[in-house]
Short mmCIF file of the C-alpha atoms (twelve columns), coordinates in Angstrom:
data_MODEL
# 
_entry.id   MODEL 
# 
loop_
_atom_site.group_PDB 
_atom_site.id 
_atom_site.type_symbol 
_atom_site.label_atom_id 
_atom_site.label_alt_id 
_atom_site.label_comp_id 
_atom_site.label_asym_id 
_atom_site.label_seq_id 
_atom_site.Cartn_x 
_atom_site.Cartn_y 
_atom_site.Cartn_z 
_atom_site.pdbx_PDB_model_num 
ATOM 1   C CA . UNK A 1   79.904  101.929 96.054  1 
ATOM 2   C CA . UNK A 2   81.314  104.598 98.275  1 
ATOM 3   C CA . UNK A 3   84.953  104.041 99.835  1 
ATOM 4   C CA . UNK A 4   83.490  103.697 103.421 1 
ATOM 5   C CA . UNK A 5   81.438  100.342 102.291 1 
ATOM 6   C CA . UNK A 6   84.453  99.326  100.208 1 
ATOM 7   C CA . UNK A 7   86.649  100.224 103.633 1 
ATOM 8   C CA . UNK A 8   84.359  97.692  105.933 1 
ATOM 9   C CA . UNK A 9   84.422  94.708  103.168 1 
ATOM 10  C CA . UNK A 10  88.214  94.894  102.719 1 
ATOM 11  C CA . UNK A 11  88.417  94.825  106.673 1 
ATOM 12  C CA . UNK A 12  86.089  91.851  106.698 1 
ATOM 13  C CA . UNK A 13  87.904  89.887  104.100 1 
ATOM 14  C CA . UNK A 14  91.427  91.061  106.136 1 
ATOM 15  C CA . UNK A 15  90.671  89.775  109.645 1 
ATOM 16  C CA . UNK A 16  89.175  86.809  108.341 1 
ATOM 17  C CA . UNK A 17  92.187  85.599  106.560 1 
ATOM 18  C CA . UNK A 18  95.073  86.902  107.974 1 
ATOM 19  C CA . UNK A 19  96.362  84.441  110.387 1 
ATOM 20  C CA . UNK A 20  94.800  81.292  108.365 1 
ATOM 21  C CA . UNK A 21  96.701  79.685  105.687 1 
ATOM 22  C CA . UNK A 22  95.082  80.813  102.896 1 
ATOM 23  C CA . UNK A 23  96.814  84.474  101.945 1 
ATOM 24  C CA . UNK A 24  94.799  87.620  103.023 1 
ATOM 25  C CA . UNK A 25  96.999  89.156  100.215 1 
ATOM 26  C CA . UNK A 26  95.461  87.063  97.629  1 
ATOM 27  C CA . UNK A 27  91.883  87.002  98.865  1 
ATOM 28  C CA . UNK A 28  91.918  91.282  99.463  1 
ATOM 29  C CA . UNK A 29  93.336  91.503  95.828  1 
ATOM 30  C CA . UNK A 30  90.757  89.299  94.304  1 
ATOM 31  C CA . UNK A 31  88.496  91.288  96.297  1 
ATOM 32  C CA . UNK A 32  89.680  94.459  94.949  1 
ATOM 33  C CA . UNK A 33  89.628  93.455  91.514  1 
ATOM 34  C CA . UNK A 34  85.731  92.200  91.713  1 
ATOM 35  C CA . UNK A 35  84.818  95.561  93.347  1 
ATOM 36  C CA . UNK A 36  86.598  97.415  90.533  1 
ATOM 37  C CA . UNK A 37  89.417  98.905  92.671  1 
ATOM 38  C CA . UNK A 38  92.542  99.577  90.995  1 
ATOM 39  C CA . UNK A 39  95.205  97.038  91.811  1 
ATOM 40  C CA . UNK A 40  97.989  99.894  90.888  1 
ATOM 41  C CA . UNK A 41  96.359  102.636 92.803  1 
ATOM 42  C CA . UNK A 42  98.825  103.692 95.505  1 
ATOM 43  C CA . UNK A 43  96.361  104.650 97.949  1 
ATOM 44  C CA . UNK A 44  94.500  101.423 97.806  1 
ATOM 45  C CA . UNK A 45  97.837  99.519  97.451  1 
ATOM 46  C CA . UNK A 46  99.163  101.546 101.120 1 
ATOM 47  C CA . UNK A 47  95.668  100.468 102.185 1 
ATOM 48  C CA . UNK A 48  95.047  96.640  101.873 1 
ATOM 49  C CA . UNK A 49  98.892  96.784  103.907 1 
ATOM 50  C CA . UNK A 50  98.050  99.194  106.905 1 
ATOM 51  C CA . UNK A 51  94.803  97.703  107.502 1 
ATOM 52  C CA . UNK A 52  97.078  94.545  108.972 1 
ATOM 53  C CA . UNK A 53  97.340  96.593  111.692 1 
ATOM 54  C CA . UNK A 54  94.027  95.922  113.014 1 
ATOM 55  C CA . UNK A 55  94.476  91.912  112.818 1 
ATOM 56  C CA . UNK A 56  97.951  92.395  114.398 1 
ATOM 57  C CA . UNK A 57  96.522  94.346  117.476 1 
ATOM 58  C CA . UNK A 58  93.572  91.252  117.906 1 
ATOM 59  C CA . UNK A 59  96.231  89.034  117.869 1 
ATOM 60  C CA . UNK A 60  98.391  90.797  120.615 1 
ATOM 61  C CA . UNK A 61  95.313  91.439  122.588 1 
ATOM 62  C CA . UNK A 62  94.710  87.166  122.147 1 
ATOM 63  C CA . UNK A 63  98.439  86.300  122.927 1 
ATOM 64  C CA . UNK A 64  98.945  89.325  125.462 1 
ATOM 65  C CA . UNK A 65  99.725  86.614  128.559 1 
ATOM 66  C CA . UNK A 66  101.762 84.078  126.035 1 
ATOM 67  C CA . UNK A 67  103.632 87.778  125.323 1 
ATOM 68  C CA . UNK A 68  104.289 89.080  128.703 1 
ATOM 69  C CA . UNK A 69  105.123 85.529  129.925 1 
ATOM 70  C CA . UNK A 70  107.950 85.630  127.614 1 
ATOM 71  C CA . UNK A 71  109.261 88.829  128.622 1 
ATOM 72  C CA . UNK A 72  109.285 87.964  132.313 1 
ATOM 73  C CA . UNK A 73  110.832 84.689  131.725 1 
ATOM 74  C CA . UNK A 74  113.602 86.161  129.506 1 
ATOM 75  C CA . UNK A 75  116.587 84.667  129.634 1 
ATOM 76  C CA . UNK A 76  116.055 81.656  131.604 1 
ATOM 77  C CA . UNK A 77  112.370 80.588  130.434 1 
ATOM 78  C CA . UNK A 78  109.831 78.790  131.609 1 
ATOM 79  C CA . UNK A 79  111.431 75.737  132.873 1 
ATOM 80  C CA . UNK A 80  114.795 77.650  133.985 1 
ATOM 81  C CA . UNK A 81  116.770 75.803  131.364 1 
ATOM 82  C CA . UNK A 82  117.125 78.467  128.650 1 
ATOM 83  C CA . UNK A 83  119.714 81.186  127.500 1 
ATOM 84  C CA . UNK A 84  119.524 84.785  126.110 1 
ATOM 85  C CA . UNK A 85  120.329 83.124  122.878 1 
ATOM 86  C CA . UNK A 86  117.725 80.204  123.152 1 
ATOM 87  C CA . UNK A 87  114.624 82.091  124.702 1 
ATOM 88  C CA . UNK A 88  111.702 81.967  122.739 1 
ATOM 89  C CA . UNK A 89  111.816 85.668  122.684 1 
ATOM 90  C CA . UNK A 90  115.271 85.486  121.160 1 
ATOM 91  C CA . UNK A 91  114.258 82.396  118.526 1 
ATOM 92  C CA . UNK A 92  111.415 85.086  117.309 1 
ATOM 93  C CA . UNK A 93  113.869 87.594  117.235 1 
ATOM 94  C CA . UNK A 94  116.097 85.699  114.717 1 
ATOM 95  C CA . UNK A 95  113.459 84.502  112.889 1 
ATOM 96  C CA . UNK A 96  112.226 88.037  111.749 1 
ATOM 97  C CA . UNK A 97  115.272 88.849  110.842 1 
ATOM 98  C CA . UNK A 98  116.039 86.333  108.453 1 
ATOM 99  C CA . UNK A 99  112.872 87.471  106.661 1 
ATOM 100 C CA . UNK A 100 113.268 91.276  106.954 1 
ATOM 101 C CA . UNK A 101 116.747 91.065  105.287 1 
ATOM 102 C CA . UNK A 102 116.964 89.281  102.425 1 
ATOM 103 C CA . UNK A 103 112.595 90.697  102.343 1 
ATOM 104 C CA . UNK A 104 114.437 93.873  101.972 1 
ATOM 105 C CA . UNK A 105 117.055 92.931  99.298  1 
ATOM 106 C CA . UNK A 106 114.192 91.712  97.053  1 
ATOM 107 C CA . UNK A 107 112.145 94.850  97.643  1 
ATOM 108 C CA . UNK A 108 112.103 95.594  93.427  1 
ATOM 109 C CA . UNK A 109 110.849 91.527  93.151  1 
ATOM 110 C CA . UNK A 110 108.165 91.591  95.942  1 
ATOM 111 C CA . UNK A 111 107.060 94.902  93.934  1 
ATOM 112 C CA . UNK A 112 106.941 93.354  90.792  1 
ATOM 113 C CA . UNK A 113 104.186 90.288  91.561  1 
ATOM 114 C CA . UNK A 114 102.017 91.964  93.692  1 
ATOM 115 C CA . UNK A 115 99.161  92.707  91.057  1 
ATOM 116 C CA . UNK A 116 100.048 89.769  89.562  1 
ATOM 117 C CA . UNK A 117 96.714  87.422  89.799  1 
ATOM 118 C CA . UNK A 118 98.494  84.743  87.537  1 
ATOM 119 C CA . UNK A 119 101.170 84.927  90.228  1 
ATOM 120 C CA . UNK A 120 98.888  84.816  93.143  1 
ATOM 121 C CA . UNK A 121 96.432  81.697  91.341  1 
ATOM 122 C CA . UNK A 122 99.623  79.672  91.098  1 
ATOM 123 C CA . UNK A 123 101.184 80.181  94.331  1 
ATOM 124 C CA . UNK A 124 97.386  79.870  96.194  1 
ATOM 125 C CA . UNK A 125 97.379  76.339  94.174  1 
ATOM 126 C CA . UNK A 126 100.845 74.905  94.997  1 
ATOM 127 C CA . UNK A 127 101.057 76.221  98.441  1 
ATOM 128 C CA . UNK A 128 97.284  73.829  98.991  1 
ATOM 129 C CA . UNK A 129 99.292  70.887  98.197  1 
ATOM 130 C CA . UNK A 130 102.372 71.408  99.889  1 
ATOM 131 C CA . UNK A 131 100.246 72.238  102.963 1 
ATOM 132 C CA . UNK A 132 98.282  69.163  102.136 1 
ATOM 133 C CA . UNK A 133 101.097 67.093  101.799 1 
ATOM 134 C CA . UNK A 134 103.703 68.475  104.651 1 
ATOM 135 C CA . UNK A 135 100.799 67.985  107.060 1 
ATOM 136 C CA . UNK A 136 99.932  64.197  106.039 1 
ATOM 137 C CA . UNK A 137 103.199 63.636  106.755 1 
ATOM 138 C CA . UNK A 138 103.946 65.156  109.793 1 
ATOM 139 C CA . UNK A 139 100.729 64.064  111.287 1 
ATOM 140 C CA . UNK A 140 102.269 60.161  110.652 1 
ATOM 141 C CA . UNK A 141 105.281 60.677  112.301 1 
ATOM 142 C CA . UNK A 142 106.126 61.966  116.257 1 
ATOM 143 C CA . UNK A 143 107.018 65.565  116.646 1 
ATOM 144 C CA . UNK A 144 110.296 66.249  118.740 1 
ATOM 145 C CA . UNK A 145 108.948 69.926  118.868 1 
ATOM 146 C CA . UNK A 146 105.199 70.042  121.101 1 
ATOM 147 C CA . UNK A 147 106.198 73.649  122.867 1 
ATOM 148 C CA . UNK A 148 107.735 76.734  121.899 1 
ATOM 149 C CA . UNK A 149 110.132 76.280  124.989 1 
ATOM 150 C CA . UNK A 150 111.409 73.194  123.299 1 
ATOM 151 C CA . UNK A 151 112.521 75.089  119.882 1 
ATOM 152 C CA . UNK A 152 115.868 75.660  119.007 1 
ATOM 153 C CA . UNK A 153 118.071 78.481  116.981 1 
ATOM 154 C CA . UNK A 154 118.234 76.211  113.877 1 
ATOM 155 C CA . UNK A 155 114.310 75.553  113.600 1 
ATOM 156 C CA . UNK A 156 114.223 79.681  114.206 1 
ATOM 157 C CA . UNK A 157 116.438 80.060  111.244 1 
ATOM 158 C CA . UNK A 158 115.138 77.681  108.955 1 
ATOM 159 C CA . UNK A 159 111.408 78.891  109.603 1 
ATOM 160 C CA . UNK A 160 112.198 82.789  108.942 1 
ATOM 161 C CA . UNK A 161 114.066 81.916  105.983 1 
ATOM 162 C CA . UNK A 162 111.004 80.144  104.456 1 
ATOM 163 C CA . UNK A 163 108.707 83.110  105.451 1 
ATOM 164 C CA . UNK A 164 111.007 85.493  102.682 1 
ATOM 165 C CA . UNK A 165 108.776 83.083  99.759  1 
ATOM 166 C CA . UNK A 166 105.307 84.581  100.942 1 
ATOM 167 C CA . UNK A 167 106.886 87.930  100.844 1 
ATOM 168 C CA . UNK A 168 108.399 87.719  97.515  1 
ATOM 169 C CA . UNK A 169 105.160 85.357  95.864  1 
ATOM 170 C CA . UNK A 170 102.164 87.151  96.724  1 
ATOM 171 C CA . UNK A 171 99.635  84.312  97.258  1 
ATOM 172 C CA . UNK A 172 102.126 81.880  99.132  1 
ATOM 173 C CA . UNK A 173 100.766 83.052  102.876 1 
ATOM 174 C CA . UNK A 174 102.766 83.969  105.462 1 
ATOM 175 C CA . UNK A 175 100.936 81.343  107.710 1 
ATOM 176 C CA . UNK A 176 101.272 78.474  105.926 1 
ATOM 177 C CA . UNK A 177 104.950 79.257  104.949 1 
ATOM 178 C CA . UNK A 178 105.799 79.347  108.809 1 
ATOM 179 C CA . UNK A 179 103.317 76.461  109.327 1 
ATOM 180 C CA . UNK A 180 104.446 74.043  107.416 1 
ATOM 181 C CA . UNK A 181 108.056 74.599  107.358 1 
ATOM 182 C CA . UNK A 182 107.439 74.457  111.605 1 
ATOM 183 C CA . UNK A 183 105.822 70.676  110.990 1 
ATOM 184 C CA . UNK A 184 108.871 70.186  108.316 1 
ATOM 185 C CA . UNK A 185 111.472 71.147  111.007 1 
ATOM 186 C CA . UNK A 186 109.919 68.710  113.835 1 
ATOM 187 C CA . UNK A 187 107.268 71.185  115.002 1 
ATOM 188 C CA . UNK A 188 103.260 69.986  116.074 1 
ATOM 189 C CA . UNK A 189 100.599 71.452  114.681 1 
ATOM 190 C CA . UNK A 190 99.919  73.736  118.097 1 
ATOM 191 C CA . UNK A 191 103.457 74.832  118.441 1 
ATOM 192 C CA . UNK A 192 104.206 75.617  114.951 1 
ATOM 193 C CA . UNK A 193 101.258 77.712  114.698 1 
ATOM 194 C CA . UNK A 194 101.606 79.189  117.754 1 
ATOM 195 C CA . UNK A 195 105.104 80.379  116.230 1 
ATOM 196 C CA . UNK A 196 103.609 81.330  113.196 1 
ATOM 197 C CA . UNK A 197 101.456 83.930  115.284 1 
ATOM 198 C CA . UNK A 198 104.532 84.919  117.589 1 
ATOM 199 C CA . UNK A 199 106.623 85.711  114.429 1 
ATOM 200 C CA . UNK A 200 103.676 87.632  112.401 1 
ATOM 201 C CA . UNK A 201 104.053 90.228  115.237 1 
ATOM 202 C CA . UNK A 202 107.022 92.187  114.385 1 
ATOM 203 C CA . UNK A 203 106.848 91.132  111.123 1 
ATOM 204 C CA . UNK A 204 103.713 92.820  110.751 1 
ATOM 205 C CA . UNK A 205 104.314 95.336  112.804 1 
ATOM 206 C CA . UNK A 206 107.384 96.536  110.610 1 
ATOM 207 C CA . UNK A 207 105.472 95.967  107.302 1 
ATOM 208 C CA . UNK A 208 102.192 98.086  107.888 1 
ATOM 209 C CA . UNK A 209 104.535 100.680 109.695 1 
ATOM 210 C CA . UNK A 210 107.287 101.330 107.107 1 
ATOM 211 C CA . UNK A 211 104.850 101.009 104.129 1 
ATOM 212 C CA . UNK A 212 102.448 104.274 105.823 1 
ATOM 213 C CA . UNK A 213 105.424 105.861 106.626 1 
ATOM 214 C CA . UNK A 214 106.406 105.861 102.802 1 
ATOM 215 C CA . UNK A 215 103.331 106.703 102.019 1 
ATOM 216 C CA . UNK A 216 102.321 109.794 103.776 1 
ATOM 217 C CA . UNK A 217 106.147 110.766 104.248 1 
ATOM 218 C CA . UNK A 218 107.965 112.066 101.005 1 
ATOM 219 C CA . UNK A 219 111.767 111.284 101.908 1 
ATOM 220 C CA . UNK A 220 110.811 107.706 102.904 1 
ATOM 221 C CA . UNK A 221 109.260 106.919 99.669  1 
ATOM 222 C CA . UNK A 222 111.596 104.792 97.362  1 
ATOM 223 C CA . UNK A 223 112.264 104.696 93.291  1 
ATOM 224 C CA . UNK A 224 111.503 101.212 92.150  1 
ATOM 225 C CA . UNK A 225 108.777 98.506  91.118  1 
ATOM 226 C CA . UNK A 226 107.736 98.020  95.000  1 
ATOM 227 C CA . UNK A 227 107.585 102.381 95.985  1 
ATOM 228 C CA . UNK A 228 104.310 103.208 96.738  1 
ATOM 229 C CA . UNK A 229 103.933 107.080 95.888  1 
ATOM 230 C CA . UNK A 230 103.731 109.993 98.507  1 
ATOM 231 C CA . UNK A 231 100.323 110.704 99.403  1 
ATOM 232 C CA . UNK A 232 98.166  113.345 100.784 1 
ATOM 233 C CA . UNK A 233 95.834  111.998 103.379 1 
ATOM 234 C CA . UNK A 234 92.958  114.376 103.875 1 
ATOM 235 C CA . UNK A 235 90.124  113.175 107.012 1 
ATOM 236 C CA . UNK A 236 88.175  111.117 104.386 1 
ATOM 237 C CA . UNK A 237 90.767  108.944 103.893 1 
ATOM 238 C CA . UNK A 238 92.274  108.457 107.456 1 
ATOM 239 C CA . UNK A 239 88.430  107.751 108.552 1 
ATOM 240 C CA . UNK A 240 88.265  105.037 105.320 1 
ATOM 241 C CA . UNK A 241 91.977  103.339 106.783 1 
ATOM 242 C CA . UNK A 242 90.366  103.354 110.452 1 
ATOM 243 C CA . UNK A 243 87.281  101.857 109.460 1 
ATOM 244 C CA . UNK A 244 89.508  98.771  107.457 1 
ATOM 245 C CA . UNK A 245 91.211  98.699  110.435 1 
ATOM 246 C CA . UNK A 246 88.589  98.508  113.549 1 
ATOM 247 C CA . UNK A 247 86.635  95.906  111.450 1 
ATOM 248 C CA . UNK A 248 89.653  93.497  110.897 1 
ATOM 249 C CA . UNK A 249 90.663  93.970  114.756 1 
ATOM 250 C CA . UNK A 250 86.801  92.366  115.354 1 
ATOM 251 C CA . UNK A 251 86.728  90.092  112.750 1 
ATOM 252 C CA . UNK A 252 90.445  88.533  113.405 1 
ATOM 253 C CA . UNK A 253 89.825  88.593  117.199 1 
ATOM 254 C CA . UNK A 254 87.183  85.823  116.535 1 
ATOM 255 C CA . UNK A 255 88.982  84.273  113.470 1 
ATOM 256 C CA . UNK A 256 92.010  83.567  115.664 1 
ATOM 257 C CA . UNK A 257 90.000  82.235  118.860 1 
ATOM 258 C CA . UNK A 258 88.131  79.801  116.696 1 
ATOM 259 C CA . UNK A 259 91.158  78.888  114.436 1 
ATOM 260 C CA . UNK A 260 93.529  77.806  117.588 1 
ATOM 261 C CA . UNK A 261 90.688  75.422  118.723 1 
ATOM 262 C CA . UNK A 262 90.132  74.075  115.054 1 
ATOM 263 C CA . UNK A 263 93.778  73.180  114.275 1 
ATOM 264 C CA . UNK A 264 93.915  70.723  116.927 1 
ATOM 265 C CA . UNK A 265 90.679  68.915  116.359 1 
ATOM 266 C CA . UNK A 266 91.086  68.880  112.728 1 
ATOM 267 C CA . UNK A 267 94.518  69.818  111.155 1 
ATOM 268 C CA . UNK A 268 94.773  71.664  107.858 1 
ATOM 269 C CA . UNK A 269 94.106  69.849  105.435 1 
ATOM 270 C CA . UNK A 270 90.793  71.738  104.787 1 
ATOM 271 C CA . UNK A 271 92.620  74.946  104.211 1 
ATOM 272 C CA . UNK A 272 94.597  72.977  101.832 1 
ATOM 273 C CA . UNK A 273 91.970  72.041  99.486  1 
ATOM 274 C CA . UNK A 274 90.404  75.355  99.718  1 
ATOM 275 C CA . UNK A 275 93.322  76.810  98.271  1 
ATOM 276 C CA . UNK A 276 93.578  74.623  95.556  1 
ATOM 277 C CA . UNK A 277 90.412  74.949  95.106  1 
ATOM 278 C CA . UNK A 278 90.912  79.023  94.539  1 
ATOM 279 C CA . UNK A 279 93.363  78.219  92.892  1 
ATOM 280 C CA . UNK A 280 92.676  76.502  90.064  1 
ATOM 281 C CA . UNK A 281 89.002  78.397  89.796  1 
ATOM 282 C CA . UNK A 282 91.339  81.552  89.253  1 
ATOM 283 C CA . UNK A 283 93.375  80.314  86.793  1 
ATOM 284 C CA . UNK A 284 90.698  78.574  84.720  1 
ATOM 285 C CA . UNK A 285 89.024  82.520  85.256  1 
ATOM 286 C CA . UNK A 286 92.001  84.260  84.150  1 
ATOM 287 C CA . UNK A 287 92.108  81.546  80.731  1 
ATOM 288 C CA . UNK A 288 88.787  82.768  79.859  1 
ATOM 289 C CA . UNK A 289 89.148  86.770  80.481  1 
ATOM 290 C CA . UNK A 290 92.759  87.119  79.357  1 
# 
């Protein structure tokens, strides 16, 4: 199978699982490993990150009013009852920070897992029933959270923190980390994902952008478990990175659009079981071919 085919199935299986609670970087690494691409290989491994880029830029493109909304109502918000250090643009702010840093300080253990399909089975598995079970609950009890004007700097803090776990445990999903612990800190389902797709912005952003810059860029390239080596990026491989890409941009354009009118109607609790599901299937796999 030539890397242009391979390029359009990894964007497929990117845009439709990036913003739902299931991992993309599970599903694009069990991917990888059933079309026989190297899980080690540092192009491949610079790839399946970049490629995020695409969903990233459907989601702004989705969320471009929410986004510019929040810039013109900075400081005072919405409702004119807001400060600089309580607008939602600030609480996003804070909230990628307290994943970036401590992100960054366990760059050699986010490195170390992320090949790791044990890893990834177990964390796909126990993620599906914390999702299954935060969402029971919360769905039982009346949220003091229902808009993203109403948040506060605590919920903020307590929400990035949690997003550090699907950085360091490939597997865990950013979504569902920001999800749930949004319904755990008083959130509804609407306004905790909404978050969830605020915060995946910069977060993204500054993932896919510092891990091409180490890749193509010599001096920015680090010694440890996580580095991803220098590489030399001739056309064919810049046209198989735009192809991943363009196709997740479509695919996670309509993924998010259908996803935002699902959650309400229906919850998660499908997602849930799915990843259990995966899960276990993986780890029952990996018994068998050890």
């Amino acid at each position: 199978m030539n890397d242009y085919l391979l390029s359009v199935i990894l964007g497929v299986v990117e845009g439709l699982t990036e913003f739902l609670p299931v991992s993309s970087t599970a599903h694009l690494r069990i991917t990888e490993a059933l079309l026989h691409i190297s899980l080690t290989d540092p192009y491949w491994k610079m790839y399946t990150i970049v490629i995020q880029l695409g969903a990233i830029l459907a989601l702004m493109l989705l969320f471009l009013g929410r986004i510019v909304r929040m810039f013109r109502t900075f400081p005072n918000g919405e409702r004119r009852n807001k400060t600089w250090l309580t607008h939602p643009l600030t609480l996003t702010l804070v909230a990628f920070v307290c994943t970036a840093i401590p992100a960054k300080l366990l760059t050699k253990l986010v490195g170390e897992n992320l090949e790791n399909l044990r890893v990834i089975a177990f964390a796909l598995l126990i993620g599906g029933i914390v999702m299954w079970v935060v969402d029971a609950w919360a769905s039982r009890r009346e949220s003091s959270t229902v808009h993203v004007e109403q948040m506060n700097f605590g919920q903020a803090i307590w929400i990035g923190l949690c997003q550090v776990l699907s950085a360091i445990v490939p597997g865990t999903s950013r979504s569902m980390s920001t999800i749930a612990a949004g319904q755990i800190a008083g959130m509804n389902r609407e306004t905790a994902l909404e978050f969830s797709f605020l915060l995946s912005i910069p977060t993204m952003i500054a993932a896919t952008g510092y891990s091409l810059l180490k890749a193509v860029h010599p001096k920015a390239a680090e010694v440890g478990a996580e580095a991803i080596a220098p590489l030399v990026m001739g056309p064919e491989r810049w046209i198989v990175l735009i192809i991943g890409m363009a196709v997740s941009f479509i695919v996670a354009y309509v993924v998010v659009a259908w996803f935002l009118k699902w959650v309400t109607r229906h919850g998660f609790a499908p997602f849930a079981i799915y990843r259990m599901l995966l899960g276990a299937g993986m780890l029952v796999w990996l018994h068998m071919h050890p």
